[in-house]
C-alpha atoms as one frame of an Amber mdcrd trajectory, in Angstrom:
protein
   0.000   0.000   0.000   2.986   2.823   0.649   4.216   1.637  -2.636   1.431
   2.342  -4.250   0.591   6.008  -2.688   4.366   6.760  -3.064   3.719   5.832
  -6.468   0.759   8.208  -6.735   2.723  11.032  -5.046   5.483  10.836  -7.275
   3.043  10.966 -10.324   1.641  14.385  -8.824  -2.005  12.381  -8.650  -1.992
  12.995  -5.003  -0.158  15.519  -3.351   2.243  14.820  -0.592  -0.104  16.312
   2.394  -2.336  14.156   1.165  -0.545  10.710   0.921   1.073  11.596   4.253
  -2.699  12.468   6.009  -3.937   8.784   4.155  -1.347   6.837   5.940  -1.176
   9.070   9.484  -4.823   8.373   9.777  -4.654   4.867   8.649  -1.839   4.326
  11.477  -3.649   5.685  14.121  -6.727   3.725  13.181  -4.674   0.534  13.597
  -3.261   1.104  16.448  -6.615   1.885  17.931  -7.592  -1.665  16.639  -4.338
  -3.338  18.117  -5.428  -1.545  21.706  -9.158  -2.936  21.544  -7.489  -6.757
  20.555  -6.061  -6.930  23.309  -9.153  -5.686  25.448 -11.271  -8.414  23.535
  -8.013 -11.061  24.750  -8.129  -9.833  27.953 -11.891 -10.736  28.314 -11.662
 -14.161  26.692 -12.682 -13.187  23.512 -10.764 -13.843  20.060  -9.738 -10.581
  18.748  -9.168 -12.026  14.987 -12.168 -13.582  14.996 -14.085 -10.687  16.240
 -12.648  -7.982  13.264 -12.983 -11.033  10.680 -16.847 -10.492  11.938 -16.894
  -6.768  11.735 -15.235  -6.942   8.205 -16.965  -9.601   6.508 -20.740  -8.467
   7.745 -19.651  -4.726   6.351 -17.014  -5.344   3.650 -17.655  -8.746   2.431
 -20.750  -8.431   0.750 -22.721  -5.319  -1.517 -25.323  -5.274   0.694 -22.986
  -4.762   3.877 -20.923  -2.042   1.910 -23.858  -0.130   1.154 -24.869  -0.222
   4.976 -21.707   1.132   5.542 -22.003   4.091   2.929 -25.580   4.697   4.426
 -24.035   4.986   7.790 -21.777   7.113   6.346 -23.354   9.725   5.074 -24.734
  11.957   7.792 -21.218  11.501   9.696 -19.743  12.958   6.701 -22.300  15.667
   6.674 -22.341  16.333  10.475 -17.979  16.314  10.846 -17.971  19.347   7.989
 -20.329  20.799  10.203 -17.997  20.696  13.100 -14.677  21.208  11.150 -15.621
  24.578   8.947 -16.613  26.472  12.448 -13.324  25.413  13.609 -10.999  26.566
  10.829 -11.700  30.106  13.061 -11.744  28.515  16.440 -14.946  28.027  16.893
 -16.207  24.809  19.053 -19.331  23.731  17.644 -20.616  21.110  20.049 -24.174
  22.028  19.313 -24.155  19.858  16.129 -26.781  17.671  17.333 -29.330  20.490
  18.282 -28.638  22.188  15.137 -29.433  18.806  13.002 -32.751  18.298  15.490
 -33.938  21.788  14.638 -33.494  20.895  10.842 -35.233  18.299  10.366 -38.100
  19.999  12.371 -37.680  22.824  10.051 -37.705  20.523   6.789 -40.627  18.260
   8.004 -43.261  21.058   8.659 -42.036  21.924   4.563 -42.725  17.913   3.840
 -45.912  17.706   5.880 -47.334  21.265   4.588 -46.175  21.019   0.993 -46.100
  17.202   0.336 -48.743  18.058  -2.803 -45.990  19.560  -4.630 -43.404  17.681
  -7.381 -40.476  16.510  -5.744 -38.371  19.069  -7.740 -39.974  21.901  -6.110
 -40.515  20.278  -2.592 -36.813  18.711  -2.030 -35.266  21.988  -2.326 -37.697
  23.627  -0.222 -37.242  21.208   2.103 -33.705  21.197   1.551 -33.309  25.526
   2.151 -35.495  25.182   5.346 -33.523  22.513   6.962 -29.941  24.258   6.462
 -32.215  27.309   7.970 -33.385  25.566  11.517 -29.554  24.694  11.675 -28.323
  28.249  10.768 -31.123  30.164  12.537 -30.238  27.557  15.975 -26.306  28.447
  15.374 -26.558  32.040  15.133 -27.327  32.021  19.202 -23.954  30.653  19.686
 -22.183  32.696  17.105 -23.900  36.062  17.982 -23.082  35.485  21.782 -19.696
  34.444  21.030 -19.302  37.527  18.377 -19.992  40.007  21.163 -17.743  38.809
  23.513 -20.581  37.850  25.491 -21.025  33.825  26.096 -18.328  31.356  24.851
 -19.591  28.833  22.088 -18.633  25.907  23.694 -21.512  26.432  26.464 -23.972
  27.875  24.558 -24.196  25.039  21.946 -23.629  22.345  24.340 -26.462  23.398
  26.414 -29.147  24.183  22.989 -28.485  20.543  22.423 -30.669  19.728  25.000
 -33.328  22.423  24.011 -33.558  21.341  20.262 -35.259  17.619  20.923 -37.737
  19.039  23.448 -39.044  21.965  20.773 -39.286  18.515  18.269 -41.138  16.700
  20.500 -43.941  19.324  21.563 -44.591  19.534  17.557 -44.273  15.962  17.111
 -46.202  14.949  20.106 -48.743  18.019  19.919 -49.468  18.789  16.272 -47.451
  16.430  13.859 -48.014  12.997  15.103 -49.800  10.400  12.903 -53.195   8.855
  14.051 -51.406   5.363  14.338 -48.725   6.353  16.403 -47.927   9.966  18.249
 -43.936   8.889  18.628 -43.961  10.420  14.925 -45.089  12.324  12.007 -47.231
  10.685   9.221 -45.320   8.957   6.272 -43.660  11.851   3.818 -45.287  11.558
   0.406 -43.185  10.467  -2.246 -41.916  13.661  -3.557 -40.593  14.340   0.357
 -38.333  11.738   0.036 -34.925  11.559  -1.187 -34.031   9.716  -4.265 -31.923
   6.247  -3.911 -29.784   4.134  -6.089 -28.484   0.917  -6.829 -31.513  -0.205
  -5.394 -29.999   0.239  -1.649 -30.887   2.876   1.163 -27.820   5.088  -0.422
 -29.798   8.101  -1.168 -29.051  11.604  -2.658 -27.259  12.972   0.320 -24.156
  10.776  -0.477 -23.922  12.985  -3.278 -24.255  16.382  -1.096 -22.028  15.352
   1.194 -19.024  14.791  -1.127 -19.885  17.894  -2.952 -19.804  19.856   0.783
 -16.707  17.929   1.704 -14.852  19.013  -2.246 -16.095  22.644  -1.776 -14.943
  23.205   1.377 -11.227  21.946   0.583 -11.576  23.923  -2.855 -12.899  27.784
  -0.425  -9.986  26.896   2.191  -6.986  26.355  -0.431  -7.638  28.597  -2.920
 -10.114  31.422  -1.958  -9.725  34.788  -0.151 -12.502  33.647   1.887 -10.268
  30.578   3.114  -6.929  32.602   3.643  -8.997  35.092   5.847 -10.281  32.333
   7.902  -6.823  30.847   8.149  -5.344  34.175   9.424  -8.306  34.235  12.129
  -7.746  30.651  13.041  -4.364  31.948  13.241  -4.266  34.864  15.175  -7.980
  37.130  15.398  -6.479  40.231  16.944  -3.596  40.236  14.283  -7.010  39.593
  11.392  -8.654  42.033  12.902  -6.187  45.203  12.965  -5.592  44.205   8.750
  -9.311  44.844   8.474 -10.690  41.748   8.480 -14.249  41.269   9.494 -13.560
  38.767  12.486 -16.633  39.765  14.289 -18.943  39.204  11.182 -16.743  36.018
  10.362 -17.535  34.468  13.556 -21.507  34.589  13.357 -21.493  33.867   9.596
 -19.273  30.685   9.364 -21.367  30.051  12.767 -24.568  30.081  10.656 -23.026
  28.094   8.119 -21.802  25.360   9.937 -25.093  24.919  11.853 -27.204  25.470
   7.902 -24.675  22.061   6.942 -25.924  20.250  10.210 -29.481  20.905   9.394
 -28.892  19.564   6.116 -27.890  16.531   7.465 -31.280  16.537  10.024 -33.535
  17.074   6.395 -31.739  14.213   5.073 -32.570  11.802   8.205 -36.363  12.452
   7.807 -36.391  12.883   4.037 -33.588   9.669   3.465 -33.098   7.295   6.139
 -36.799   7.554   7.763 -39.596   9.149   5.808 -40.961  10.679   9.104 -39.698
  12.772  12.016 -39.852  10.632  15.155 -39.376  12.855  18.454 -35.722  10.898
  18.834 -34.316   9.863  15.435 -30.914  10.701  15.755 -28.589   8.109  17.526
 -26.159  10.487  18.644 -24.932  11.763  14.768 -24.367  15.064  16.067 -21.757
  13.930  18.684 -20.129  11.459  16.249 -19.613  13.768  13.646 -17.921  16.282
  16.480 -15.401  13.318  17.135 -14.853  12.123  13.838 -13.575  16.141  12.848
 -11.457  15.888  15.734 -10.186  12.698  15.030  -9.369  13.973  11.527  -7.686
  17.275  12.719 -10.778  19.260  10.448  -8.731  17.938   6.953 -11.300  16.939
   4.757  -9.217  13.376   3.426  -9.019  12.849   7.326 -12.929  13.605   7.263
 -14.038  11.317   4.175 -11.293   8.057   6.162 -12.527   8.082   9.586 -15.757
   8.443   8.702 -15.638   5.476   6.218 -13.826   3.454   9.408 -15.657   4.511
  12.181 -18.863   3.681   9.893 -17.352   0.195  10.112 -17.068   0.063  13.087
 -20.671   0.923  13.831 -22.180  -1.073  11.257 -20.485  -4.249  12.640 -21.325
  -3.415  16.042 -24.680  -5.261  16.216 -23.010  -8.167  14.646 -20.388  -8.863
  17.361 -23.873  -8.869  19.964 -24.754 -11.952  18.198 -21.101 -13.980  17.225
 -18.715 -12.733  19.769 -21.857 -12.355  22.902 -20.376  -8.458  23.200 -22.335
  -5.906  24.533 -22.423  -3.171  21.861 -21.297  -1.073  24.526 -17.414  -2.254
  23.670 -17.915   0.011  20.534 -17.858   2.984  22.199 -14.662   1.496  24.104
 -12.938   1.372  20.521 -14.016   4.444  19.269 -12.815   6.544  22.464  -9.211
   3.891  21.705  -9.126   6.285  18.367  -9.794   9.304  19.985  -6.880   8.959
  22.733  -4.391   7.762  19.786  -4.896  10.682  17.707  -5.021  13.221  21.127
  -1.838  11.947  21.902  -0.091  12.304  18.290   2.123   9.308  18.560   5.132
  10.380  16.656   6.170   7.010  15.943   3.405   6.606  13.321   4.133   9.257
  11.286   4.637  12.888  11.355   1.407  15.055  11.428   1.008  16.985   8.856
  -2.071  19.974   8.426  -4.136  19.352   5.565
């Protein structure tokens, strides 16, 4: 495998950041493996065995790979929102709250307007998810902007505040006759187109357009270098006559408009209705996989794809191995310790 990326490298394919961020994060991923074998050997289980499980249930077969890609794609979504806030130093826990308040925001558009062609109703649906997520992270960004609440508190705490407001319209107003855990069925035009005939719908696509144009506005835009010199040092950005205060609430907005995205796609994709807890914790997960990937988008699109793995094999190992799914979480925080503590005998890190 370093042949062959050397090989690409040398053939300008792939530039050298990028080789070197393929085979840091591919390190650290196996080292957080080799950690969790020898957890599984400590508690009598076989650790081979175990990952020959994991791989063959997600890898092994089209229909596992495509569970993996539909795991995939809100992590994707949910890590950009996390890692654009950040190129300025902003902390967006609130991820979750802002992807909550989305997909309230996009079902009232599916449930009002489901009458309408889908080419008119997705990309309703589509602008008024990305605005529950911007309108829920301008809070944050305004408070932080005036120097008046940090971020990290203010989204951490609206994640709590976001399911509540979904439930009361869920519970109260939206909730089908059959069952008041959830709205009625989206019509067909609410719903998200899929191919290959799997659950891998439309917001694969999205995603990997986000994840290109946010690589493409950081490298080789003004908007990027002014964000870099933020990230870098706001009072120095600010006395060249750079907008940091207006920075800070826009990228804000936009960060929590991408999470809200990924809240329309869960009710519009994945579901096809708004139940008063859909999301199983995609906020938080996409907040570790950015950190795990240091915010670089190649880091973003590989430890996604892994940690969707990961996940999707989880519910096998309950039934071969006789693991609580519980020891997934143990693996993931494994990652999150290796790359927090930067092991310079992997390989030298490198910014994307």
């Amino acid at each position: 495998m370093r042949q062959i990326l050397n090989a690409l490298k040398r053939s300008d394919l792939v530039g050298q950041k990028t080789v070197n961020a393929v085979l840091r994060y591919g390190f650290m991923m196996l080292f957080a493996f080799l950690l969790f074998g020898i957890i599984l050997l400590i508690s009598g289980k076989d650790p081979i065995q175990s990952y020959k499980d994991i791989f063959s249930s997600t890898l092994g077969s089209a229909y596992g790979f495509s569970e993996v890609i539909v795991t995939m794609m809100p992590l994707l979504i949910t890590a950009l929102a996390v890692a654009l806030p950040a190129r300025i130093i902003l902390i967006n826990i609130g991820v979750e709250g802002q992807l909550y308040m989305g997909a309230c925001f996009a079902t009232w558009g599916a449930l009002t307007f489901g009458h309408l062609p889908a080419w008119i109703l997705l990309p309703m649906m589509i602008l008024l998810g990305m605005a529950g997520g911007s309108l829920w992270a301008f809070i944050p960004g305004y408070l932080r902007a005036m120097g008046i609440v940090n971020e990290t508190i203010t989204t951490l705490l609206l994640n709590s505040v976001a399911p509540m407001i979904v439930s009361f319209f869920v519970f109260g107003f939206w909730h089908s006759p059959m069952d008041t855990n959830k709205t009625p069925i989206f019509s067909p035009s609410a719903r998200l187109p899929t191919f290959f005939n799997t659950r891998i719908d439309l917001s694969l696509i999205i995603a990997l357009f986000l994840l290109g144009l946010f690589w493409f506005v950081m490298k080789y835009t003004r908007w990027g270098l002014e964000m870099k010199a933020i990230g870098g040092n706001p009072q120095a950005a600010r006395r060249n006559g750079i907008p940091v205060k207006g920075y800070l609430i826009v990228v804000m907005c936009i960060g929590g408009a991408i999470a809200g995205l990924a809240g329309m796609a869960q009710v519009s994709g994945y579901y096809g209705v708004l139940l008063a807890n859909f999301s199983r914790g995609i906020g938080f997960m996409g907040f570790l996989i950015s950190w795990l990937a240091a915010g670089s988008p190649v880091g973003i699109l590989i430890t996604s794809f892994v940690i969707s793995i990961i996940i999707s094999g989880g519910n096998l190992l309950q039934l071969t191995r006789d693991l609580p799914y519980a020891v997934i979480n143990i693996l993931l925080a494994f990652a999150l310790f290796v790359v927090l503590a930067r092991p310079n005998f992997l390989i030298k890190r490198n910014e994307a």
